[in-house]
C-alpha positions in Angstrom: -22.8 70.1 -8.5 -22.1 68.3 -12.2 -24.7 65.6 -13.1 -23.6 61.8 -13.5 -22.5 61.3 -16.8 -24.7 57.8 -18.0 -24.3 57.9 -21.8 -22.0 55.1 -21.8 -23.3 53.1 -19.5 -25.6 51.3 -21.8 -22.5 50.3 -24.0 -19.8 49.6 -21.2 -22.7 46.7 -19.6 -24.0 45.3 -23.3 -20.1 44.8 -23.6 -19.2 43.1 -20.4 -22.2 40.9 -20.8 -20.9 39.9 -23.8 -17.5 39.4 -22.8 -19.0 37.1 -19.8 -20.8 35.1 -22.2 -18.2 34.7 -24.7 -15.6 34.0 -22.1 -17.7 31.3 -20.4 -18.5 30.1 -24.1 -14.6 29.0 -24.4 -14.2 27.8 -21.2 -16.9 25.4 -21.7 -15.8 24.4 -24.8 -12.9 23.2 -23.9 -14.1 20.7 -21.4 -14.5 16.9 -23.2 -17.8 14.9 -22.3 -17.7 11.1 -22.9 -20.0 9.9 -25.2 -21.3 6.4 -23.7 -20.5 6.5 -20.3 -20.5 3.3 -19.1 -22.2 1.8 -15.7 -19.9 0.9 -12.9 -20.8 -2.2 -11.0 -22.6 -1.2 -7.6 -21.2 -4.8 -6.1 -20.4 -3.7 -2.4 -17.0 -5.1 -1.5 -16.8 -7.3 1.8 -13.5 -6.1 3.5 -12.9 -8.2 6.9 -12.3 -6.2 9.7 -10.9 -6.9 13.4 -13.5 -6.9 15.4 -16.4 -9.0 12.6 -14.5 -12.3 14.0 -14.7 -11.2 17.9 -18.3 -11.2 20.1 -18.7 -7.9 21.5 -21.5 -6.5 23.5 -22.1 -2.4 24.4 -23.0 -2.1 27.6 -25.3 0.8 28.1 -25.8 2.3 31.3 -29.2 1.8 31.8 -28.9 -2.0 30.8 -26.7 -2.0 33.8 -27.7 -4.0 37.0 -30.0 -1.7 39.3 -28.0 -1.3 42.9 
């Protein structure tokens, strides 16, 4: 039965490492970053909705009358 030939696995890796990192080098590098980023304003927004002007009540079932 013939051995596994490993000689080359020491170069094939150290390469693909470095293909990985060079590769993920460019990809980064293209990405742009702002500089000063500026703050957005956290001010909520009031939006009316339908039932804000209408008195509602949830009836549960255990604030129900007792029979």
């Amino acid at each position: 039965m013939p051995q596994l030939d490993t000689s080359t696995w020491f170069i094939t890796i150290t390469s693909m490492i470095i293909t990985l990192f060079i590769m993920f080098q460019l990809k980064i590098s293209k990405h742009s970053y702002l500089s000063n980023p500026e703050s957005k304003s956290t001010k909520m927004m009031s939006h009316p909705t339908p039932w804000q002007s209408k008195w509602t009540k949830i009836y549960l079932p255990l604030s129900l009358p007792q029979q």
